[in-house]
ZADO-1210 file (C-alpha; in nm, 4 decimals, padded with zeros to 6 digits):
<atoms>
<atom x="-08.0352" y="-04.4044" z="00.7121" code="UNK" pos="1"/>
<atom x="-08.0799" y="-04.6026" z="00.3877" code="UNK" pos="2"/>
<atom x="-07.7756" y="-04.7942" z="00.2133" code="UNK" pos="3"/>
<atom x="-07.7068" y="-04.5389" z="-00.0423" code="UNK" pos="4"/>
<atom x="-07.6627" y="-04.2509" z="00.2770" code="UNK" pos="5"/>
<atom x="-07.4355" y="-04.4895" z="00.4567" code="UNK" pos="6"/>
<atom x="-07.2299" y="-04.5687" z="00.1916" code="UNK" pos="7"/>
<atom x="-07.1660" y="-04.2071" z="00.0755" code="UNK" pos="8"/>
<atom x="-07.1026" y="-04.1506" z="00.5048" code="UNK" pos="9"/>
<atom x="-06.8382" y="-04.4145" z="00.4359" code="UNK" pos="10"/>
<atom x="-06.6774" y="-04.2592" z="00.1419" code="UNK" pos="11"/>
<atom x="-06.6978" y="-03.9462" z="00.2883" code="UNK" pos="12"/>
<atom x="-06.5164" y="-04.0581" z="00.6220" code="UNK" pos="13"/>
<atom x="-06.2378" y="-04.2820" z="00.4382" code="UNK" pos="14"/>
<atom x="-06.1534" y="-04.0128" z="00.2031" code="UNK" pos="15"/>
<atom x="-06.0694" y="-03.7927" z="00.4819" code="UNK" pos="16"/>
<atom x="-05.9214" y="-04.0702" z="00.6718" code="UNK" pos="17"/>
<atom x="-05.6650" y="-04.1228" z="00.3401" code="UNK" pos="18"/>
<atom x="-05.6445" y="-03.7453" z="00.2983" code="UNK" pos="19"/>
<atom x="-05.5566" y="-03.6617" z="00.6130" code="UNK" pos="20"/>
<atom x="-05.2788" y="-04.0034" z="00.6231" code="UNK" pos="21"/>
<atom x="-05.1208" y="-03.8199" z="00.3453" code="UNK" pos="22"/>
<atom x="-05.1006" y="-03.4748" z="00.4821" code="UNK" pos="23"/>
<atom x="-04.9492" y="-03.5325" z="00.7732" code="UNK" pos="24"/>
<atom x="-04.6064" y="-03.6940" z="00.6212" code="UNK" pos="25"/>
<atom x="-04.6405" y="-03.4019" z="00.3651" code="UNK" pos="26"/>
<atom x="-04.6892" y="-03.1332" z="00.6601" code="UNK" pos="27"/>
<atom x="-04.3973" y="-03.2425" z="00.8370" code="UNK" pos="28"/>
<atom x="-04.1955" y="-03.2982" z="00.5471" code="UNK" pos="29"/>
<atom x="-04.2777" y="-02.9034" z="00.4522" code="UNK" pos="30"/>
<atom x="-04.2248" y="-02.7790" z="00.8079" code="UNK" pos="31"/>
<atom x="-03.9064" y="-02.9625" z="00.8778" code="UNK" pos="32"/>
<atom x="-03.6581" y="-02.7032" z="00.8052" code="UNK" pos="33"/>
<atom x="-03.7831" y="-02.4304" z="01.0132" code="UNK" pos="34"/>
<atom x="-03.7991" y="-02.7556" z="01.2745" code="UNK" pos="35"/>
<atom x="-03.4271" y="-02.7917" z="01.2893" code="UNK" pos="36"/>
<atom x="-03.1349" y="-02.5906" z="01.4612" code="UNK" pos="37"/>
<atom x="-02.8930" y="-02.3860" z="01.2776" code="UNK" pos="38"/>
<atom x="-02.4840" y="-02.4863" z="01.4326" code="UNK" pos="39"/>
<atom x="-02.4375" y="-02.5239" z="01.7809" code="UNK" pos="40"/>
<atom x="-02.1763" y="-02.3091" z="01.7665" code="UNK" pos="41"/>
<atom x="-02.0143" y="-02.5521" z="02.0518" code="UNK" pos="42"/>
<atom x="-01.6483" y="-02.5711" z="02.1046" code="UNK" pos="43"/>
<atom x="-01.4302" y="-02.8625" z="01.8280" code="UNK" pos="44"/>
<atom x="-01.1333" y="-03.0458" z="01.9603" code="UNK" pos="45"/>
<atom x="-00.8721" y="-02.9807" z="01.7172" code="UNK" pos="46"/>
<atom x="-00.5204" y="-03.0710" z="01.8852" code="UNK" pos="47"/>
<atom x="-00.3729" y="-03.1651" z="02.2121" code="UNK" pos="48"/>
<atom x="-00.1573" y="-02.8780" z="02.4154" code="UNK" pos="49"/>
<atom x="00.1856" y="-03.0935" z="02.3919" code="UNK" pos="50"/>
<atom x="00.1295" y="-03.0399" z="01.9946" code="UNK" pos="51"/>
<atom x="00.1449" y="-02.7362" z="02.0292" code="UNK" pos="52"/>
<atom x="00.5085" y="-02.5521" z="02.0567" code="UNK" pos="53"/>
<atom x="00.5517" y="-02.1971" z="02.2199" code="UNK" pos="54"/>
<atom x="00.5518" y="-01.9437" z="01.9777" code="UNK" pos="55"/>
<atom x="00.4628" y="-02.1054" z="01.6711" code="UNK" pos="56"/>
<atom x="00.1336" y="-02.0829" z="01.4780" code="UNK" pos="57"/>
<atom x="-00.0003" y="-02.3999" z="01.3535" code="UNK" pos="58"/>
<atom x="-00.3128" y="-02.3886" z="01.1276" code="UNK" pos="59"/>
<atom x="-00.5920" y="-02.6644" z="01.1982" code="UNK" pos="60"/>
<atom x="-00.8518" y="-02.7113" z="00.9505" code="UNK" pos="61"/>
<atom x="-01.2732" y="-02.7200" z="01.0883" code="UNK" pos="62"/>
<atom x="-01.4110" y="-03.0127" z="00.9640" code="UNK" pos="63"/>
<atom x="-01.7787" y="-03.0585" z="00.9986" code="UNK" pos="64"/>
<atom x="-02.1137" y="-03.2498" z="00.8221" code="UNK" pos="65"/>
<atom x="-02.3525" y="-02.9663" z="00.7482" code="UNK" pos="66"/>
<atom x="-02.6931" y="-02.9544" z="00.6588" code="UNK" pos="67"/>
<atom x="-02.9115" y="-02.7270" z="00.4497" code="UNK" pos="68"/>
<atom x="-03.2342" y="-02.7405" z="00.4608" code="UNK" pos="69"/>
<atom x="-03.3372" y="-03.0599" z="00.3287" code="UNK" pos="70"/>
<atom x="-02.9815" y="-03.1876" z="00.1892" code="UNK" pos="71"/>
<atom x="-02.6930" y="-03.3264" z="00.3722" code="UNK" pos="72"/>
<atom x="-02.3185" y="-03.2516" z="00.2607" code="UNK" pos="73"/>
<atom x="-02.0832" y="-03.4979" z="00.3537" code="UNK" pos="74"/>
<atom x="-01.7995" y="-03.3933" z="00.6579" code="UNK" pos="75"/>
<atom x="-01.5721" y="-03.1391" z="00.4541" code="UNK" pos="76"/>
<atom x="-01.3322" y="-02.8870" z="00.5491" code="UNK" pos="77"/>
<atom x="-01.5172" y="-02.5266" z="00.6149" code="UNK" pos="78"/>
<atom x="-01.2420" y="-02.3131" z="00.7439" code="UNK" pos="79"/>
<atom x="-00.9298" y="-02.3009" z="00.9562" code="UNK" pos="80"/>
<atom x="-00.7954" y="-02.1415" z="01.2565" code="UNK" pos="81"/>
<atom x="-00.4695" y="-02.0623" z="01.3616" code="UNK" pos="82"/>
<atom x="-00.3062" y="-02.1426" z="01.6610" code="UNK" pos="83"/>
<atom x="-00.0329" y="-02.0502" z="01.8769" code="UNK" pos="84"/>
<atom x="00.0509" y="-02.1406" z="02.2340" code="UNK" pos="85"/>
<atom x="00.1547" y="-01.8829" z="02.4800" code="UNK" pos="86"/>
<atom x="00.4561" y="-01.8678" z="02.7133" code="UNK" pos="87"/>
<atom x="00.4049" y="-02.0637" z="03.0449" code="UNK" pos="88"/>
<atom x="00.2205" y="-01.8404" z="03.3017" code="UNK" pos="89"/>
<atom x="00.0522" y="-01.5750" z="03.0039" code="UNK" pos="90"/>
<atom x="-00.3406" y="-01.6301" z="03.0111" code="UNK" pos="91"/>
<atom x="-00.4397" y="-01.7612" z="02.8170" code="UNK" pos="92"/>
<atom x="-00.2137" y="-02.0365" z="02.7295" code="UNK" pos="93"/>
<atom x="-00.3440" y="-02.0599" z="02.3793" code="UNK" pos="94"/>
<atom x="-00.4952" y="-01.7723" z="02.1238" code="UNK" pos="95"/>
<atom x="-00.6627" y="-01.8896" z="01.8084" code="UNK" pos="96"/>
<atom x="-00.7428" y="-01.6645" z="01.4989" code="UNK" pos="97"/>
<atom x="-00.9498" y="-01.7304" z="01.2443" code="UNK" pos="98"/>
<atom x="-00.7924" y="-01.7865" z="00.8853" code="UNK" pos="99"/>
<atom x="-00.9767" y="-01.5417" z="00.7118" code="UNK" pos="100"/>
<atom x="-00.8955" y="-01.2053" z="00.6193" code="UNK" pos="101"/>
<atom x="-01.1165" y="-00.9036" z="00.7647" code="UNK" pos="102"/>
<atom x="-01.0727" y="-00.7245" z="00.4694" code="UNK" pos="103"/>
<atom x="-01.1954" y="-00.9111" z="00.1902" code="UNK" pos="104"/>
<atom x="-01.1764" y="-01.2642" z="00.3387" code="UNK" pos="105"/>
<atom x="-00.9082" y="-01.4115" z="00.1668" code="UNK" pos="106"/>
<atom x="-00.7410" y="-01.7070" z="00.3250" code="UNK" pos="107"/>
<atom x="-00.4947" y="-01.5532" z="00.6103" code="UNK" pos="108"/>
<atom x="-00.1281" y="-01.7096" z="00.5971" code="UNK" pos="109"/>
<atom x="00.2163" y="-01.7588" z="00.7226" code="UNK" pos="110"/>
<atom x="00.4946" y="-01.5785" z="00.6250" code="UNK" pos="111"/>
<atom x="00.8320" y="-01.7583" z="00.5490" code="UNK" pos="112"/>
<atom x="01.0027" y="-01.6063" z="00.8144" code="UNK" pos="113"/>
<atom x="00.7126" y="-01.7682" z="01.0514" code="UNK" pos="114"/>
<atom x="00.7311" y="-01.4036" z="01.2259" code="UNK" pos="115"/>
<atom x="00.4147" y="-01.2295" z="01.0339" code="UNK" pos="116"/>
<atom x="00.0760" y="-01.3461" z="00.8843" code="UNK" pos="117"/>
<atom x="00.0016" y="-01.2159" z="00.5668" code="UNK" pos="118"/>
<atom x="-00.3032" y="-01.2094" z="00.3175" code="UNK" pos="119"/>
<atom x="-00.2012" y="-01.2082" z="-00.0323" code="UNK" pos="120"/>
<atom x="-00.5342" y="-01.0872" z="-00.1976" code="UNK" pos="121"/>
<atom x="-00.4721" y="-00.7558" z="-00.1014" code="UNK" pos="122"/>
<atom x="-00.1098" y="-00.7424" z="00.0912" code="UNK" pos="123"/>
<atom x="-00.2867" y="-00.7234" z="00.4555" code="UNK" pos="124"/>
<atom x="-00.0527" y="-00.8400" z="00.6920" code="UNK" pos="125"/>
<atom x="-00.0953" y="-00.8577" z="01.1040" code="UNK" pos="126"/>
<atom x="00.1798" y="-01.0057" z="01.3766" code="UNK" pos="127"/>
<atom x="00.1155" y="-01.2753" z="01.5496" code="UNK" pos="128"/>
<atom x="-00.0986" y="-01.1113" z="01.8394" code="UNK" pos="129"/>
<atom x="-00.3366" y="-01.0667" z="01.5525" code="UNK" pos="130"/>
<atom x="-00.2668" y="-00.6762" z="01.5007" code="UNK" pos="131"/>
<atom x="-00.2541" y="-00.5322" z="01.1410" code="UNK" pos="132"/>
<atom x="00.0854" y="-00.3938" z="01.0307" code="UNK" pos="133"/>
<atom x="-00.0260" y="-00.2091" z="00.7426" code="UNK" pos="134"/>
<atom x="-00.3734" y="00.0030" z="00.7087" code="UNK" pos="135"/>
<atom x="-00.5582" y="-00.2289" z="00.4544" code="UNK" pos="136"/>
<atom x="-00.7487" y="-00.4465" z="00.6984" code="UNK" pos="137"/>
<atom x="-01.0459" y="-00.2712" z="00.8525" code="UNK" pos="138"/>
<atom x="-00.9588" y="-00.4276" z="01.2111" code="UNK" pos="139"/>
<atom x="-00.7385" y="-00.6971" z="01.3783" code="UNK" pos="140"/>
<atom x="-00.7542" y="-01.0877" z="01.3175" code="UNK" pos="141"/>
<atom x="-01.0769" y="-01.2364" z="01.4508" code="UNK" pos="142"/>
<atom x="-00.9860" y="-01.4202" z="01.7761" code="UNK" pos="143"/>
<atom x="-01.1998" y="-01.6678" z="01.8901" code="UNK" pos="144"/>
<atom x="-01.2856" y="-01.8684" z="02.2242" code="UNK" pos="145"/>
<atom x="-01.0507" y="-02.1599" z="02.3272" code="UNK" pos="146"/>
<atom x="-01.0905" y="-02.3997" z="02.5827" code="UNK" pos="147"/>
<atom x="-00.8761" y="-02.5988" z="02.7471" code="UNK" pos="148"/>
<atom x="-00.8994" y="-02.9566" z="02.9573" code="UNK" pos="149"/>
<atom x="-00.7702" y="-03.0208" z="03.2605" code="UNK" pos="150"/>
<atom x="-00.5778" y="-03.3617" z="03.2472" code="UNK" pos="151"/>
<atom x="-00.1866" y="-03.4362" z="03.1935" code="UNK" pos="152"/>
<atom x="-00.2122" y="-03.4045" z="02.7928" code="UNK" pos="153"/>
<atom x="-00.4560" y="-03.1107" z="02.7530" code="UNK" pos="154"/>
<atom x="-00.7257" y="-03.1201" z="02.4729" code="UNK" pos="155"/>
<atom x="-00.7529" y="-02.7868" z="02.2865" code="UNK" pos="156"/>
<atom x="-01.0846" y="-02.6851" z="02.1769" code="UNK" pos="157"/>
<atom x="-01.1714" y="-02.4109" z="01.9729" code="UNK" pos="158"/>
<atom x="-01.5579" y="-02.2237" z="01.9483" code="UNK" pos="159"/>
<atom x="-01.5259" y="-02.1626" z="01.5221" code="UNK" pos="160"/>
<atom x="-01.7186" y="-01.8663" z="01.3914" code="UNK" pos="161"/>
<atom x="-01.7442" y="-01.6594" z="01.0731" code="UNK" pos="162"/>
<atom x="-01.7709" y="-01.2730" z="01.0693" code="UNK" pos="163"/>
<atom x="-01.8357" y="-00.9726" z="00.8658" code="UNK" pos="164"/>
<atom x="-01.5910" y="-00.8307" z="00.6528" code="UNK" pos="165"/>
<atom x="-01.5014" y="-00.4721" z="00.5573" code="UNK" pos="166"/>
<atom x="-01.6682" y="-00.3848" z="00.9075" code="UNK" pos="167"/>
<atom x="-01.4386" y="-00.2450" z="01.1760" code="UNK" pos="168"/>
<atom x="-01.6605" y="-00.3870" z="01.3971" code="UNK" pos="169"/>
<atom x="-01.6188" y="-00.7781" z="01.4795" code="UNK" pos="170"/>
<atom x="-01.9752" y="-00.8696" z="01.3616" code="UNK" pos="171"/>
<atom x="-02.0664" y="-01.2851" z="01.3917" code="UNK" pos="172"/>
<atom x="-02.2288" y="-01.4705" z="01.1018" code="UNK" pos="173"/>
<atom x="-02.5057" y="-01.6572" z="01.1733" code="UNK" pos="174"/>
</atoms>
């Protein structure tokens, strides 16, 4: 092998030595998305049971850092539930709705009275077992999973989700 071959070898090797540094970082970087997990989905503590008084719906808002794709947003309010705590011995102790409307998904809210929940895009309005009262909404509040802790002050935890509107069917968002 003369000089001039060995030095071209060289080249050769170091240029795919650099090439191959830089395409790894820019591989990953690429691929990194379809890498990561969509939302756990997992259950959020949003109050403690005492908070909570029989009867009454209380709205919580779901506060939670999101990312998409390659950007992070901040922690920022993304819904809201409601709430209401059952009498002592009905299973289960709490129900939680989601705020938004199966009709049109409008933001879902309290009536004056406290007795009713009413949208006011479109006048749907449901009790407070979630049931409509009128025939605009296509089906009944979205309930969603609550869990409760054992302890003397139990936490309330609520598994948020998002679903399809104008659907009789309850149909989850991914």
């Amino acid at each position: 092998m003369t000089r001039r071959d060995f030095y071209r070898f060289a080249t050769f090797i170091l240029n795919g030595l650099m090439g191959l540094a830089l395409a790894l970082p820019a591989m990953a970087y690429l691929f990194t998305p379809f890498r990561k997990k969509g939302r756990e989905g997992g259950f959020e503590s949003l109050t403690r049971l005492s908070q909570l008084k029989v009867g009454v719906p209380r709205s919580f808002a779901i506060i939670e850092a999101r990312q998409d794709a390659w950007v992070k947003y901040p922690a920022e309010p993304v819904g809201s539930v409601w709430l209401i705590r059952q009498r002592e011995g009905k299973q289960p102790a709490v129900i939680a709705f989601t705020s938004e409307c199966p009709h049109l998904g409008c933001a879902i809210n309290l009536t004056e009275d406290g007795k009713d929940f009413l949208c006011p895009c479109h006048t749907s309005s449901f009790d407070l077992e979630g049931k409509p009262r009128n025939s605009v909404p296509p089906r009944t509040m979205d309930r969603l999973d609550v869990e409760i802790s054992d302890g003397v002050d139990p936490e309330v935890r609520v598994k948020f989700q998002r679903f399809r509107t104008l659907s009789a069917e309850k149909i989850p968002l991914v």
